[in-house]
C-alpha positions in Angstrom: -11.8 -8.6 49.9 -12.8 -8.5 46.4 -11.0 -10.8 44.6 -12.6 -10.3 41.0 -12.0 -7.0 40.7 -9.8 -5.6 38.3 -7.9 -2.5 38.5 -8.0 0.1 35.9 -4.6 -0.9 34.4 -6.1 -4.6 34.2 -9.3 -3.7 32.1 -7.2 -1.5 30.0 -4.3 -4.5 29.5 -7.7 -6.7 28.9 -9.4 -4.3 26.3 -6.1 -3.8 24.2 -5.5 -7.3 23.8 -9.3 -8.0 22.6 -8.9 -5.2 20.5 -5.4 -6.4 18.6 -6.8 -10.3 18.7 -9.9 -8.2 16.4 -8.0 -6.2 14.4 -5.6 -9.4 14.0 -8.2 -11.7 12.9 -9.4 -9.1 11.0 -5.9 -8.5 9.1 -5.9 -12.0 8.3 -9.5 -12.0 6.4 -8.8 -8.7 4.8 -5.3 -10.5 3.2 -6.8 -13.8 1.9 -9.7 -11.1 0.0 -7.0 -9.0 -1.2 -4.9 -12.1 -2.7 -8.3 -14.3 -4.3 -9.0 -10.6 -5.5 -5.7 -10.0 -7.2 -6.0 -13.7 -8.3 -9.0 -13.2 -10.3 -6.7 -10.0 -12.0 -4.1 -12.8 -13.5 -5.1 -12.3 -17.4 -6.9 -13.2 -19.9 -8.2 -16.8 -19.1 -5.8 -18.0 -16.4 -6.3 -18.3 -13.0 -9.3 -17.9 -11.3 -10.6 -15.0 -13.8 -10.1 -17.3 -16.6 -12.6 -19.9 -14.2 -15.3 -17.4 -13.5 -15.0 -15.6 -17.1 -13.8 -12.5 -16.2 -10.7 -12.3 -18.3 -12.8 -12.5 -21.6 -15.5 -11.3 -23.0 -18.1 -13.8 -22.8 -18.5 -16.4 -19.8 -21.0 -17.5 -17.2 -21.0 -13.8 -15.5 -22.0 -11.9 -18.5 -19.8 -9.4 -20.4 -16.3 -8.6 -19.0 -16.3 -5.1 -18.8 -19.0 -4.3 -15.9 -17.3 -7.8 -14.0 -13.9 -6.0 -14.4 -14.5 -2.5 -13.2 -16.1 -4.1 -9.8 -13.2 -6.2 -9.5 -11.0 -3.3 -9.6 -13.5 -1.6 -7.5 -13.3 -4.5 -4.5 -9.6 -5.0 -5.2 -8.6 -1.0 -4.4 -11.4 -1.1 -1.2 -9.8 -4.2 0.5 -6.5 -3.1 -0.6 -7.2 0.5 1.1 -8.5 -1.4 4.1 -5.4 -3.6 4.6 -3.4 -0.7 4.3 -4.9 1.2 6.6 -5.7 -2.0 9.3 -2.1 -2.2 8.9 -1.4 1.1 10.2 -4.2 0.8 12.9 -2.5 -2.1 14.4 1.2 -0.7 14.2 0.6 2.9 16.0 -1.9 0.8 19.0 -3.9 4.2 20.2 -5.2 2.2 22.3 -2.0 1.0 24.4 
């Protein structure tokens, strides 16, 4: 008698739910990038731009314009990989 072993439906119930817990935790991270990076987008010194210096041109990270392009380079990649987590975790191919 084995009692240990799982049946196919079991490892499959087992690996979906490890792979949502991932993708979940994974959600979570992605969101609280997105919203520090659309934080650090708030205008011309407030925020946290105006803390690091990125809403002017002068500040501890140099001129504003290279700073602000990579912001607006992170803030479309996370915002891309929220989106498409998001859609990942509502249509489940692996239920």
């Amino acid at each position: 008698m084995r009692l240990f072993a799982l049946s196919p439906s079991d490892r499959q119930t087992r690996y979906a739910s490890g792979v949502e817990t991932i993708l979940s935790i994974l959600q979570v991270i992605i969101s609280v990038i997105v919203v520090l990076l659309v934080l650090m987008h708030s205008g011309k010194d407030s925020g946290l731009s105006g803390a690091f210096g990125v809403g002017s041109g002068t500040g501890p990270l140099g001129g504003g314009s290279l700073v602000e392009r990579n912001l607006n380079r992170w803030t479309i990649f996370f915002s891309v990989l929220f989106i498409l987590n998001a859609i990942i975790l509502l249509k489940r191919p692996w239920a």
